[in-house]
C-alpha positions, 0 to 999 in steps of 0.5 A: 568415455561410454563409448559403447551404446550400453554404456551411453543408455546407462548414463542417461537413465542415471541422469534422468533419475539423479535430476528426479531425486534432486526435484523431490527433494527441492519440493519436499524442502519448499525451496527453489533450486535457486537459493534467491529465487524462494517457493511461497507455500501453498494457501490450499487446505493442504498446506498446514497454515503453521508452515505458511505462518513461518515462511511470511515470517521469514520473508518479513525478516529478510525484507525488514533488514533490507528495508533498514539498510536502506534507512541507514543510506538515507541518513549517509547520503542526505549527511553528504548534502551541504544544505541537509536538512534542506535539499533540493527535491531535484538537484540540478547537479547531477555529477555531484547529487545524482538523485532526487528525493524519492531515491531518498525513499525506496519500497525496500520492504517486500511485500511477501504475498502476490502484487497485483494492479487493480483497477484501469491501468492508467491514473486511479488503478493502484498496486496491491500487496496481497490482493490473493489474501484479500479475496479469499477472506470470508464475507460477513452476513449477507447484506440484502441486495439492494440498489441503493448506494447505502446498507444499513449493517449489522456490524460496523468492523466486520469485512475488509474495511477500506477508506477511499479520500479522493473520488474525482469520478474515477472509481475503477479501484474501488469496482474492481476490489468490490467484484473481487473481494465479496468482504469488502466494504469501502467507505469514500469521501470526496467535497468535490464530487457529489458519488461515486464514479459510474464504474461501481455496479449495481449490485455491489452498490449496497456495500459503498458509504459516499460522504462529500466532505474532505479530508482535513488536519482538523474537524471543520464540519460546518465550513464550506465545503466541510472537512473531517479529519480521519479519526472522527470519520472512523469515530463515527463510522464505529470503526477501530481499524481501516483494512486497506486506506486509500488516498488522493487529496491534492497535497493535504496528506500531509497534515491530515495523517499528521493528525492522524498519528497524532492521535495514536502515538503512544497510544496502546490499541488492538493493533500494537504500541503507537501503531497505527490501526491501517493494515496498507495504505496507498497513496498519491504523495504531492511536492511543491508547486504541481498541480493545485499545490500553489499553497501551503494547504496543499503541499506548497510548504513542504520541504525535504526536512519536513517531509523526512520526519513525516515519512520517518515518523510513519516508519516508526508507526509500522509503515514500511514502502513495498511498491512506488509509480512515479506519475508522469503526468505532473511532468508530460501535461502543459507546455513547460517543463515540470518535475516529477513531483507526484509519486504513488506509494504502497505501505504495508503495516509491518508491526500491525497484529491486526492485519490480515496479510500476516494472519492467514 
């Protein structure tokens, strides 16, 4: 067959145009020549924003489903367990429980935008879904530049509001988001430290608000050391939506966004029905008896059933899981053995109307 060199030259070149053709038509139809493998529209201005507004649609779709099969096998598998609701965090019978409590809670739900680390790579930087989103939005009015830590605004909601619980001196994280994202505006508390760390710059410093106080389940303003709890920080700062959340209290996670939801349950906001009002969230999540978690404040107290509805209850408040880093330093810091009990999660607010990574 095309034995004579004529022959041969018309194969190739009919090769070379049928490869063409079917290249077109893969970028006219937005998708990739591997079904699984899909072509995110461009966010240039040529690319019609209703077309972009389809395709997260539909990425969201497919990630919801995914996300509740994995809710289904959470229920089968904790069924299996004898002690349910009571299971061990690290089973010690790995032929018969081969799993710890995160495979319990995998980031099943994709985020549909770039994920991205930001700030150092080790412990302080955070995974960020959408973070290409972020830089593109708009800055507000200016804000004069200043030195000083504090500037006073016009508008408290305007630009990406964030809220940073748990400072310790590292502020890698929040450097980054502020020299990336001229909208962003972070609002960061910590009873432990008296600033911020010294890796914000100088000309961004006019676009952080530093209160030493701690993040608590109820609003203890005149202790020592003084805890607020969430919705009175947002109450006085006059804000009614937190763009990107992020926390690190040691264990105290649990009550304070337990006060949290409490107060937005089945109540209807801007941002949906018993929603609520947290576009991402990242966290550091404690268990047991880690580091500074010897008490009940500190996440001594929590078991496998009460950290099930916890997280459950936040499932049904729009939270979904896009991204999990086990911290490996609660297991290789100290001389014994210890288990994984600290691990990072990123949430997406799925059922959020207000969140920018789905209002493009």
């Amino acid at each position: 067959m095309f034995r004579s060199f004529g022959a041969r030259i018309f194969a190739g070149i009919f090769v070379v145009v049928f490869l063409i053709v079917i290249f077109r038509n893969e970028e006219s139809a937005g998708t990739a020549l591997l079904p699984y493998l899909p072509v995110l529209p461009s966010t240039g201005s040529s690319q019609p924003s209703s077309l972009l507004q389809a395709w997260i649609k539909d990425r969201s779709a497919l990630s919801e489903k995914s996300w509740k099969n994995s809710v289904e096998r959470r229920d089968q598998m904790a069924k299996q367990h004898p002690d349910n609701p009571q299971i061990p965090f690290f089973p010690t019978d790995f032929l018969k429980y081969p799993y710890t409590i995160w495979d319990f809670f995998p980031p099943t739900w994709t985020c549909p935008h770039d994920v991205q680390r930001v700030g150092r790579l080790g412990d302080g930087g955070k995974w960020v879904c959408g973070m290409n989103v972020y830089e593109k939005l708009p800055a507000p009015k200016a804000v004069a530049a200043s030195t000083t830590q504090e500037a006073a605004i016009t508008t408290a909601q305007e630009g990406l509001v964030m809220y940073s619980f748990g400072i310790n001196g590292e502020s890698s994280f929040e450097a980054e988001m502020l020299d990336r994202v001229p909208s962003a505006r972070i609002w960061g508390y910590d009873f432990s430290v008296d600033a911020w760390g010294p890796q914000i710059a100088v000309k961004d410093r006019h676009r952080t608000f530093f209160k030493k106080v701690g993040l608590g389940k109820e609003d203890a303003h005149s202790s020592d050391p003084p805890f607020w709890t969430l919705p009175s920080l947002m109450k006085q700062n006059n804000h009614t939506y937190i763009d990107i959340l992020k926390i690190d209290v040691e264990g105290s996670e649990y009550d304070a966004l337990d006060t949290m939801m409490d107060a937005f349950d089945n109540m209807k906001t801007a941002s949906g029905n018993s929603v609520l009002p947290i576009g991402q969230v990242m966290i550091e999540l404690h268990l047991g008896d880690g580091v500074h978690l010897q008490d009940s404040s500190g996440g001594g107290s929590v078991n496998f059933g009460r950290f099930r509805k916890w997280w459950e209850r936040l499932e049904r408040m729009g939270m979904r899981p896009v991204w999990m880093e086990i911290n490996l330093f609660a297991v290789t810091l100290g001389n014994t053995k210890s288990d994984p009990r600290c691990t990072e999660y990123v949430w997406v607010n799925a059922k959020d109307r207000r969140n920018v990574l789905w209002n493009l």
